[in-house]
N, C-alpha and C positions, 0 to 999 in steps of 0.2 A: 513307426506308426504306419501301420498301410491306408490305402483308400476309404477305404469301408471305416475304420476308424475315425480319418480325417472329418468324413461324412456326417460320423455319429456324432465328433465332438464339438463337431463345430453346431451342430442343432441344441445338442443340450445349451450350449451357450447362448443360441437366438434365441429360446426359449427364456433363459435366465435372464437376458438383456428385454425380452419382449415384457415379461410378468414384473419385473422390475420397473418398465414403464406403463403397468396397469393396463395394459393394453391384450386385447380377446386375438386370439389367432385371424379373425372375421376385419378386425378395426385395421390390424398390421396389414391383410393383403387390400383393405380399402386403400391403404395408404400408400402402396407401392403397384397400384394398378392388375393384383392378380387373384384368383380363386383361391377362397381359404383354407381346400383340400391341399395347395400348394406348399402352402406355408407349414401345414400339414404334416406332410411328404417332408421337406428340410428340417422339421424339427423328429423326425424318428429318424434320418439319416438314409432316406431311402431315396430321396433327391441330389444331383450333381448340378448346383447351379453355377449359371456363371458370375464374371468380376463384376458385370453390369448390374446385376440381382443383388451381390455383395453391398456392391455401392449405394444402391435404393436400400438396402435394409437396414445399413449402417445410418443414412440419414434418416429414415424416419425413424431411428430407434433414437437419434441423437447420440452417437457414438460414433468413436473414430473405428474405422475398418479393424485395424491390429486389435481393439477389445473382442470383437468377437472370432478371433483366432487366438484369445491370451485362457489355454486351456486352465491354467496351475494354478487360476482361483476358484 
């Protein structure tokens, strides 16, 4: 898996984790302090965030980190 991949699949997942908590792209960057173009950008996989971002997005999604790297569901 290259970069660009990693990028892409890891968005489909925010996404999957984010709509699974009924939650608007707008409510998720309220919740982690950032602009909802942001969130945006990470879920079409055109964003490289970092482990700090990771970690804000895993709690407010209420998910442990490794779910939204567990491509294979």
């Amino acid at each position: 898996m290259d970069e660009n991949d990693l990028l892409l699949n890891f968005g489909i997942k925010l996404k999957y984790w984010r709509l699974k908590r009924r939650l608007t792209q707008e409510e998720l960057a309220d919740k982690i302090l950032v602009a909802p173009h942001y969130i945006s950008d990470i879920e079409r996989g055109r964003r490289n965030i970092t482990m700090q971002t990771i970690g804000r997005l895993a709690n407010a999604l209420e998910v442990e980190v490794c779910r939204l790297f567990n491509f294979a569901d």
